[in-house]
C-alpha positions as CSV (number, residue, x, y, z in Angstrom):
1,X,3.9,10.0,-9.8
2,X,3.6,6.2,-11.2
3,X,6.4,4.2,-10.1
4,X,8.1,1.9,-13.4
5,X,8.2,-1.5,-12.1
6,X,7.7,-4.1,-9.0
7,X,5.3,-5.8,-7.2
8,X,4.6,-4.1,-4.0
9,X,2.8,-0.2,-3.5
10,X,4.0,3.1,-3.1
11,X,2.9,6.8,-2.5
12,X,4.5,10.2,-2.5
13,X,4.6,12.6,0.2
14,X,5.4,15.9,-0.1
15,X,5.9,18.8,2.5
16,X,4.5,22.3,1.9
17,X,4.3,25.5,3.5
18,X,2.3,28.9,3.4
19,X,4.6,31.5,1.6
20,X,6.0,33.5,4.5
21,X,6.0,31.1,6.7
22,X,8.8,28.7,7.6
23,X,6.3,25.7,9.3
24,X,5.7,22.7,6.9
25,X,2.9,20.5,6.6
26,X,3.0,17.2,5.0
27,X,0.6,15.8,2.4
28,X,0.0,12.0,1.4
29,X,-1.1,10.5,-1.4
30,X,-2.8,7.1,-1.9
31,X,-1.0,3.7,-1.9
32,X,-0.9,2.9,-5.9
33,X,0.3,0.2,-7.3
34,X,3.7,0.1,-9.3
35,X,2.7,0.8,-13.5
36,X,-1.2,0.8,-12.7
37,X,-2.2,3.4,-10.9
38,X,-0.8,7.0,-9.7
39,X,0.0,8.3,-6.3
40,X,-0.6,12.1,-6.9
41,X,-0.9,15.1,-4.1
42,X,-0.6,18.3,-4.3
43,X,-0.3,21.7,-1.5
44,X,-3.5,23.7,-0.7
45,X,-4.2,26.5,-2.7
46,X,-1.5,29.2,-2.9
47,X,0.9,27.2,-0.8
48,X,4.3,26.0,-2.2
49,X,6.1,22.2,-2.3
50,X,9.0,21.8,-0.7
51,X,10.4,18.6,-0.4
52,X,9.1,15.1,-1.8
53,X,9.6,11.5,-0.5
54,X,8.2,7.9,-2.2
55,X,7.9,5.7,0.4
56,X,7.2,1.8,-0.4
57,X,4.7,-0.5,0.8
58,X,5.0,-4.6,0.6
């Protein structure tokens, strides 16, 4: 996900979970900065996203 504008740094975060299960995990991608780089994650292999946060840095 690249964020549009500013001057500080984000990520995304995104919970996941085993099919079957009902327990999440979370996942966390780097600290990009905003129109330069890309803060990308993604579940392990098989498992499904299930919720998705940006959270900003200074």
């Amino acid at each position: 996900m690249r964020h549009p504008r500013g001057t500080g740094t984000f990520r995304i975060r995104i919970d996941c979970r085993t099919p079957g299960q009902s327990n999440t995990y979370p996942r966390t991608g780097i600290w990009a900065h905003p129109g330069l780089q890309k803060s990308t994650i993604w579940c392990y292999s098989g498992d499904l996203a299930s919720g998705k946060t940006i959270n900003y840095g200074t």
